[in-house]
N, C-alpha and C positions, 0 to 999 in steps of 0.2 A: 409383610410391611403393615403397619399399624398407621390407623388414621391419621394418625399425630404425624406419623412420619410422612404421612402422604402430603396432610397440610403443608407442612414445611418444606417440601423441596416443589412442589405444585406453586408453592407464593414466591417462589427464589426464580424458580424458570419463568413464571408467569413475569415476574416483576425485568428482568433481565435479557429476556427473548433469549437465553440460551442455547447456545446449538454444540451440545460438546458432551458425553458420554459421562464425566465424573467430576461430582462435586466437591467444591470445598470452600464453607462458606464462611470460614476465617480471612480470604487473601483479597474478597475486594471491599472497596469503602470508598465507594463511589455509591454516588446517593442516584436511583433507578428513575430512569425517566422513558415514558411512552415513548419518544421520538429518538430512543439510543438501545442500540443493541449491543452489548455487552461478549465482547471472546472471552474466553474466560480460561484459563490453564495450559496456553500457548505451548508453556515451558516444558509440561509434564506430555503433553496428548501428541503435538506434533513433533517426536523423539529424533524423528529417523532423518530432519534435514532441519539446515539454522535456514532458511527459505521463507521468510511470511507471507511475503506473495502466495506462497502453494499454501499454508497452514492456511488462511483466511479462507482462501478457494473452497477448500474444502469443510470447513466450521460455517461458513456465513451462504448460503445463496444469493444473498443482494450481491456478492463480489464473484465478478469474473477473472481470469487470469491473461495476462499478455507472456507465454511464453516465448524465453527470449535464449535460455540454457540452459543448464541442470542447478543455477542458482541466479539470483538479484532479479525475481522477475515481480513485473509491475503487476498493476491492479488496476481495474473498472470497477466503479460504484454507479449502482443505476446509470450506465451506458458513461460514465465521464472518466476521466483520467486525468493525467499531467498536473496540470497548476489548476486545473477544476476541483481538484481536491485538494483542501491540506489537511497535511501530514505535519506531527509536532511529537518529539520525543521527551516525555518531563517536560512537556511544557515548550520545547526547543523545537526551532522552525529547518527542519534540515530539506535542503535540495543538491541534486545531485548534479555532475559537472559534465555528464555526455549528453549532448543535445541529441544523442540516437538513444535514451533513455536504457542505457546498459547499468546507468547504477541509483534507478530511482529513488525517494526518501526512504520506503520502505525495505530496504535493501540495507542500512546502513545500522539497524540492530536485529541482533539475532533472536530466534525464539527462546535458546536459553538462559535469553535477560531478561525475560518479557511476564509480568505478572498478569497483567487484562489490556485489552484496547477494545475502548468506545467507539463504534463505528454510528456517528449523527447524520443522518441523511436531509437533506435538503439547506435552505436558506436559515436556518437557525443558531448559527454560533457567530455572536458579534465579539468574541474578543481576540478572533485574531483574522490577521491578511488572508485574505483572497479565500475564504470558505464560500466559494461558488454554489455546489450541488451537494459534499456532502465533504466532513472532514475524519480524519482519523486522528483518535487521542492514544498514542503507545505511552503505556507507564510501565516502568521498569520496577523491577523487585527492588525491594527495602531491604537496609538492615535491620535486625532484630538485637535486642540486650541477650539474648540467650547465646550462650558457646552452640551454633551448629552450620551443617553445609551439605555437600552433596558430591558425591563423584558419579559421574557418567561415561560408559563405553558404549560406542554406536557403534554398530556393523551392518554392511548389506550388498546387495546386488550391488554387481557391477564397478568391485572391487572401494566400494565407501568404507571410512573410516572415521569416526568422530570420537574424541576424548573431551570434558567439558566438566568444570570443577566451580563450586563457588564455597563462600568463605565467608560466616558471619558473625558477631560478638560485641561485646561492647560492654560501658555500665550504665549508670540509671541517667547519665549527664553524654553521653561519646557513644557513638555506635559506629562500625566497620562495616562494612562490606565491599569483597574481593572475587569477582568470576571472572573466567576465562573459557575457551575452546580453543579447539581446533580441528579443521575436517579439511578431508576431501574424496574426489570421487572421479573414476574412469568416466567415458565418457557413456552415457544410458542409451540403453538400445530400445527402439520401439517397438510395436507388435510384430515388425514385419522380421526383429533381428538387425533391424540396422543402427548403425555408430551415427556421433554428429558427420564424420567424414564420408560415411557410404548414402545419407539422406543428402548432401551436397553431390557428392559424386550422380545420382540418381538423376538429380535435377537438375544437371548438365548434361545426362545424356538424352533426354527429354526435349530439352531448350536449346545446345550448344548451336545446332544448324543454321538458328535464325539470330545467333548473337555468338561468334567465335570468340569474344573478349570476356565469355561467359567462365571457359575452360582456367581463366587463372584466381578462380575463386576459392580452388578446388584447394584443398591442406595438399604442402606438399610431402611427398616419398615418407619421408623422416619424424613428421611430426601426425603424422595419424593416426597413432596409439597413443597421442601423447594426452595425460589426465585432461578433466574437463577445468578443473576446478582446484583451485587451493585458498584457504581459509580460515581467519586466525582473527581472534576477539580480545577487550580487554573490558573490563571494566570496575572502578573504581569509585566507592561512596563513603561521605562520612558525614555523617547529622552529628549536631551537638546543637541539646538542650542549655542554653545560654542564659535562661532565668525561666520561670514555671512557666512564663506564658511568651516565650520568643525563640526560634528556632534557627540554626541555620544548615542548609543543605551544601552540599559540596558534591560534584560528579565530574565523573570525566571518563568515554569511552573510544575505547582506538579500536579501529575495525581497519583491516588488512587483506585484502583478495588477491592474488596473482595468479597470471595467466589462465585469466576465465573466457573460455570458446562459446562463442557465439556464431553458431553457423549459419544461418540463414541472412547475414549480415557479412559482407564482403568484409570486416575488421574484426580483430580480436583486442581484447582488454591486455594489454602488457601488466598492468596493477590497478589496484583499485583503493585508494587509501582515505580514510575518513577519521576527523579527529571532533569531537562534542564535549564542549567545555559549559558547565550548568552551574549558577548560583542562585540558591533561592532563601531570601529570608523571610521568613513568617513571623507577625507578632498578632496576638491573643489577646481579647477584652480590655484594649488602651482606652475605651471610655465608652457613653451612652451613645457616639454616632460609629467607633468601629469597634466590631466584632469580630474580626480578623483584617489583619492587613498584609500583604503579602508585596515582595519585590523579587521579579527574575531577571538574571542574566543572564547569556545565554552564548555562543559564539560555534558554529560549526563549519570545519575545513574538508576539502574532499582535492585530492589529488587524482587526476584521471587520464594516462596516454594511455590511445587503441593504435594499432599497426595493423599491417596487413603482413608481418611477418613471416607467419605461420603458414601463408598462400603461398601458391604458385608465380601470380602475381606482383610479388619481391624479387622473384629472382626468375624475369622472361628470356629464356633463350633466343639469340646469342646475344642480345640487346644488352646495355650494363643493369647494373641494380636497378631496382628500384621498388626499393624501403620507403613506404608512404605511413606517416606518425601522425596523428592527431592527437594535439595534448592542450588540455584542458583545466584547468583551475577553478572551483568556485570558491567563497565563502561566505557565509551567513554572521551576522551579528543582531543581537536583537536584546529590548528590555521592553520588560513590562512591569507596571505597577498598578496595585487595584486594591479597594476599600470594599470591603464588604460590611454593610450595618441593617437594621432592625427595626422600622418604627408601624406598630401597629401592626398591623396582618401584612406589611410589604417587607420582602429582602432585598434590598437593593445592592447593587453590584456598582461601580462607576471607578472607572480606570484609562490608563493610558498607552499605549501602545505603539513601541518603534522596533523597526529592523534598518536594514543595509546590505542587499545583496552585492559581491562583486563576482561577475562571471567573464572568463579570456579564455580565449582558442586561440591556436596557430597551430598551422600547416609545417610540416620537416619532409625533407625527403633524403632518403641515407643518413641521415640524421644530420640534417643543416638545415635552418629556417628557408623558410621559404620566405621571397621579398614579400616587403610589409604588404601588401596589397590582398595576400594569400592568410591573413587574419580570417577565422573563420567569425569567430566574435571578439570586436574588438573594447577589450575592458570599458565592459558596462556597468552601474552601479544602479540599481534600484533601491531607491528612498521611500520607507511607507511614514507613516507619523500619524495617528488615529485617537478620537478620541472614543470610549465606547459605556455604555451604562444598562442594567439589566433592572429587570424589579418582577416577580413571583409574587404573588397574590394568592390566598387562601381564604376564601369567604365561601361558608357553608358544606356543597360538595363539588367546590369548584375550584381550581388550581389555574392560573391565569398568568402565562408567561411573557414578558415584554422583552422586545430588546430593540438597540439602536445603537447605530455606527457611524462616526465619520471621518473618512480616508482624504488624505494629503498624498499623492505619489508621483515622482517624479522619477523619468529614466535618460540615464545623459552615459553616451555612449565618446569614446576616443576616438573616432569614425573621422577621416580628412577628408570625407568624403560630402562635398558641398551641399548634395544635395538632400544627405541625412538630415532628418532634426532627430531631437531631444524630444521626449514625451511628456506628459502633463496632464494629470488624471488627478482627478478628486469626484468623490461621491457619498449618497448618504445609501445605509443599509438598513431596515428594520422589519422586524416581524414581530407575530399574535401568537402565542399558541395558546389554546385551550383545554384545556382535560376537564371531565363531568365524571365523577365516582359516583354511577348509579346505587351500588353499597359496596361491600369488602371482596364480590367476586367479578362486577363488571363497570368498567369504564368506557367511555369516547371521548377520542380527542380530534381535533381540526387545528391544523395552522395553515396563515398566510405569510409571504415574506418576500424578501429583494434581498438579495447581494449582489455585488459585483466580482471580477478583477480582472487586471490590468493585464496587456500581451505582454509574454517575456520576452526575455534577450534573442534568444534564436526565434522567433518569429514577427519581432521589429527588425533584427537588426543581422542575421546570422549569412554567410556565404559557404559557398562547396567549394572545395579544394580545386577548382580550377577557375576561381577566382566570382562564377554568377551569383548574383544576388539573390536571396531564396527568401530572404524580410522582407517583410512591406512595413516602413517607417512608422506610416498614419495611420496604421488600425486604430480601431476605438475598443476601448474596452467592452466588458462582455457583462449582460446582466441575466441576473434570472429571477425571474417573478414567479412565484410557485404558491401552489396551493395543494395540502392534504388533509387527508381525512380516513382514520378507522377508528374500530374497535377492540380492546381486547379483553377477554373472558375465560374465566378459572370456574372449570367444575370439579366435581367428588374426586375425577380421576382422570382429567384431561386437562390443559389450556388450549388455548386459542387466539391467534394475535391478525387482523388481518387491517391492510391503509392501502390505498390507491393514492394517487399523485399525477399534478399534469404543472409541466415549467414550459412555460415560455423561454427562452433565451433571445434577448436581443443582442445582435451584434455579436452570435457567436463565430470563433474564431476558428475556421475550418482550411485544410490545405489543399490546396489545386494544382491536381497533377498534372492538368492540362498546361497549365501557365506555370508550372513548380514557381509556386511563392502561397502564400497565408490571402485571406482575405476574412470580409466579414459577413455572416448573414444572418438573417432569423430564422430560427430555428425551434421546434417542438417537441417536447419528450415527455411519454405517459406511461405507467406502471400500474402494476401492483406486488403486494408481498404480502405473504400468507406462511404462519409460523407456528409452532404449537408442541404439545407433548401428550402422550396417551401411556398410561401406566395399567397393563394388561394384568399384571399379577401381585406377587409380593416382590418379586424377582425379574421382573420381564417388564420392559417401557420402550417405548417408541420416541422417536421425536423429529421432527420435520419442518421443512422449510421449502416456499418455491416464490421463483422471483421474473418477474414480466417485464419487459418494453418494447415500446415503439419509437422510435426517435424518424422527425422529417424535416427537411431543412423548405421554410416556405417558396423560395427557388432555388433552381439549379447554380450552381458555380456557375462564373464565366465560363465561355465557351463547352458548357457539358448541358446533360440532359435529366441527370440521375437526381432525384430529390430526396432519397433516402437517405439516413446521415450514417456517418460512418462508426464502429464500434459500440454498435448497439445489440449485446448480447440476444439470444433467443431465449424462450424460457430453458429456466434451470432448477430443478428439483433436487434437492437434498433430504436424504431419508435411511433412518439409522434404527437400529434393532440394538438396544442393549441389555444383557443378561447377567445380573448378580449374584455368580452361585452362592457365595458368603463372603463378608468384608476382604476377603484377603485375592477372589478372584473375579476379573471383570471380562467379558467378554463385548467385544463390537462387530457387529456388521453392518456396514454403509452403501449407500449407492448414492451417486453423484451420477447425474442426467441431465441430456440436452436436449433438446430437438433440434435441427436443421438451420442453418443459417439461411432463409427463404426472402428475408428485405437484407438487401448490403448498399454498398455504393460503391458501384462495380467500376463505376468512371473513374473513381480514386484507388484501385487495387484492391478491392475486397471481394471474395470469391466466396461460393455457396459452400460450406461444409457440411459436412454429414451430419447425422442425430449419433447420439452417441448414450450409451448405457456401464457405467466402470464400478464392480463391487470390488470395495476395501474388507478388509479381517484383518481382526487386533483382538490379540488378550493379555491381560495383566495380571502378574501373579507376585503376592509380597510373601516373602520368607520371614517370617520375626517381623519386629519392627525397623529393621535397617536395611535388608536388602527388596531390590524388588523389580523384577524381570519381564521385559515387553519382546511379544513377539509376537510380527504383523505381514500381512502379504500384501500391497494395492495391487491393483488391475490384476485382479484374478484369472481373469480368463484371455490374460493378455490381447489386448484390442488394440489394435492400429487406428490412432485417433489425433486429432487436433481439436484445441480449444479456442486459441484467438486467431483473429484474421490478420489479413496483410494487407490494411493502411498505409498507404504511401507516404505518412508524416513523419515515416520511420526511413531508413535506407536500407531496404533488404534486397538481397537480392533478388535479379532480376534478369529475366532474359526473354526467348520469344515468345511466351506465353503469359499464366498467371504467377506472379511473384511467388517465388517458394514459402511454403510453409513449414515450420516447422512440428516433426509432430512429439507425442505423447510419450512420457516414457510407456517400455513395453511389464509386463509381469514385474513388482518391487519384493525381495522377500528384504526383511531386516528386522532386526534383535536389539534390545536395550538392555542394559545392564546398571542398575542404578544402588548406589550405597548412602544411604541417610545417617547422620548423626548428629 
């Protein structure tokens, strides 16, 4: 490898925080910023499953994973989740319709749509709702004016199957683009060799004694071999250049799951359906105050019943049926419009911003409503309406980021129930960042900042199928005041990216298992991350990542004792060996590491897990320029493992002990098959 070459990919990783084996520095165009780390190749790297939950996991250290089933599993960013994070696909605010978090936003596009996601950690993105602690920006592939596309065959353990095709072309005015998939997969056996059914079964023979209602969780007779998972993508775009300098976008993706097992969860997903409808117009140098002007619309649906069909539980001897459905609906709507112009050393950003959430639950049992009173959530609608303005400063070797928010949000629920109210939230959000270019190989940056957002539907307003109230109306919204600060540093043959951070949260929104309902408290969360690349050879580079917290809540819950807050990962190290024998072959070894789950909050269902060590192997091999062949092993040495805990804010099961966990898949072999033209 040649200086020059070393330059150029040493300033790509440096500038990008990179964590991903192979470059290619034509697919992103997202302009690099200190306080955004960049995934980069989703599509190509993570072959062997559409799952971004698990691709992130493994590319990012800041992201942990909430396994939930062998696909739609959530994400932790620096210790937060749920509505602490948003999630925006092109732009589009997508949330998911199971209040037991079986079909999070992440979940609703696949890796083989996926060109990069910005992952922004902390208080710093003011243009859109509720970016609490950190947000994810998923951008989807484009089409190109060029005739070309891609076919993929996926194969693996434990009887997976993936086919996955995309379709691009256009002229100099109209461009296409057309991909699809389709997968699925038996259900994955852990180190020990067991199915989702024999880790259920396991854990009823453990528990059953002290909870005999334990035994109908269990899969019955029939349906214990039955696949984990089925899986089917669409998606559809078409840009058209409208005059030199105004654009318009068109998209629309349908995502399809059925019968997705979730064991450790007394219900399974009957289907999981999701529909993302995107318009965006762009117009170019309309005068000396705008430099681009841009308008989106946006609209996202999600169909979601879970059943306990698949149980024992449905059909209790000699007793009659009893079929318990949970079906759910959300949908999103949203627009934003924003000016971007130029005067003097400032870019200024000033825009507007609305959505419309509607989320409804109800209870069936044999498939008949349950009386109205058995609403789980009864059609809520959350109003946001915000006004937001940014301005970038460059004077000398200093970069000076501004930004400011301010939220209108209202949440009014169909609830006959007197003594609900309606909510009523408005606030202001803003932060500093700064960046110092000491010269072209080292920088430091610091910011300070506040966001908010508002409690949702199921934690205002949500009930359990046997009618208890589990919301608490009058929560207050949640802020977080944070402050950060690193460095990061590009030598001959290395980088180096390292930032500490400590958030305050006021009035965060924590679940008490003690009283099962939501409340609010203050709360503390401190880090660090530490990121970088070492290039040993012409041929041979390392590249690594590790990522710290502490999270304490400043008192205990009602009636408990524990201050420790809950889902707050232990450190996580990620660290990768990769070997270029020549352009056409790549080789990877990874390891992805924990240490011990030693602070939980045990008062809420969170139990101590083990330390954990799991090496990945992958190599790539292109035939010509059209074909080009993956073939990979995870958990090598197959290890009996878990990664996330078991939070009560979820419904898992449960019986006389500690709430089940779910564990890791065991040994993965699986093969890519890939044709380019």
């Amino acid at each position: 490898m040649t200086r020059i070459k070393k330059g150029i990919y040493l300033s790509f990783v440096c500038a990008v925080s990179l964590q991903a084996a192979q470059v290619e520095l034509g697919t992103i165009d997202v302009e690099a910023k200190v306080d955004t780390e960049v995934v980069k190749d989703v599509h190509g790297e993570d072959i062997k499953s559409a799952d971004l939950g698990e691709a992130l996991f493994k590319q990012s250290p800041s992201v942990s994973l909430v396994r939930r089933s062998g696909i739609a599993n959530d994400v932790i960013v620096r210790g937060q989740k749920k509505d602490n994070i948003n999630v925006t696909i092109d732009g589009a605010k997508v949330c998911g319709a199971c209040p037991n978090r079986m079909d999070p936003p992440v979940s609703h596009i696949l890796t083989n749509n996926i060109d990069y996601i910005e992952l922004n950690e902390g208080p710093y993105n003011v243009e859109d709702f509720g970016s609490l602690s950190a947000d994810v920006k998923i951008h989807t592939i484009k089409p190109s004016k060029e005739f070309s596309g891609d076919v993929n065959l996926g194969f693996g353990s434990w009887g997976y199957k993936k086919g996955a095709f995309s379709l691009s072309g256009g002229t100099d005015t109209v461009r296409f683009l057309l991909s699809g998939s389709a997968e699925n997969s038996e259900q994955y056996e852990d180190g020990d060799g067991n199915t989702f059914a024999e880790q259920v079964d396991n854990y009823i023979a453990d528990n059953s004694s002290g909870n005999p209602k334990l035994k109908g969780t269990a899969y019955q007779d029939k349906y214990r071999d039955m696949d984990a998972y089925t899986k089917k993508t669409l998606m559809a775009k078409l840009f058209w250049d409208i005059a030199d300098n105004q654009e318009l976008r068109l998209s629309y993706t349908a995502n399809r799951s059925d019968d997705v097992l979730y064991p450790n969860t007394p219900m399974d997903a009957d289907y999981d359906d999701s529909d993302i409808y995107n318009i965006e117009y762009i117009a170019k140098n309309l005068g000396d105050y705008s430099k681009k002007l841009s308008l989106n619309l946006y609209q996202s649906e999600v169909d979601h019943p879970m059943s306990n069909q698949y149980r024992k539980s449905s059909t209790p001897p000699p007793a009659d049926p009893n079929l318990i459905k949970h079906w759910l609906t959300t949908k999103m709507q949203g627009a934003k419009i924003k000016n971007e112009l130029e005067l003097g050393n400032h870019a200024l950003t000033v825009g507007l911003d609305y959505s419309l959430r509607n989320w409804d639950g109800k209870y069936y049992r044999n498939d008949n409503p349950l009386p109205s009173q058995f609403h789980s959530i009864w059609d809520v609608d959350t109003k946001n309406i915000a006004f937001f303005m940014k301005d970038k400063i460059k004077f000398d070797k200093w970069v000076l980021d501004l930004g400011l928010r301010y939220d209108d949000t209202t949440v009014t629920t169909a609830d006959t129930n007197t003594s609900v109210k309606d909510g009523d939230f408005n606030g202001l959000s803003g932060n500093i960042f700064a960046t110092y270019h000491v010269d072209e190989n080292t920088k430091y940056f610091a910011g300070i900042g506040a966001s908010s957002r508002v409690p949702d539907p199921k934690e205002l307003y949500y009930y359990g199928k046997d009618g208890a109230r589990i919301g608490t109306f009058d929560l207050d919204k949640t802020t977080n005041y944070e402050a950060d600060i690193g460095m990061e540093k590009k030598f001959e043959n290395a980088t180096i990216k390292g930032k500490v951070f400590y958030s305050f949260l006021k009035d965060y929104i924590a679940y008490n298992a003690t009283d099962k309902r939501f409340e609010n408290v203050d709360a503390t969360i401190w880090g660090l991350e530490l990121s970088g690349t070492y290039i040993a050879t012409d041929s041979l580079y390392f590249d690594y990542g590790l990522a710290y917290q502490r999270g304490k809540k400043k008192d205990p819950l009602n009636g408990q004792t524990d201050k420790d807050l809950a889902e707050i990962p232990p450190l996580k190290v990620n660290l990768a060996l990769n070997y270029d024998y020549d352009p056409s072959l790549v080789l990877r070894a990874e390891v992805i590491a924990s240490s011990k789950w030693s602070d939980f909050d045990a008062d809420n269902g969170e139990q101590e897990l083990d330390a954990y060590a799991v090496l990945n192997l992958k190599g790539t091999k292109e035939f010509g320029k059209n074909f080009e062949l993956t073939v990979g092993v995870d958990n090598v040495f197959d290890k009996t493992y878990a990664v996330s805990n078991t939070y009560k804010d979820l419904t898992l099961i449960a019986g006389g002990g500690d709430v089940m966990l779910l564990n890791e898949p065991g040994r993965y072999i699986y093969t890519n098959l890939k044709y380019k033209f």
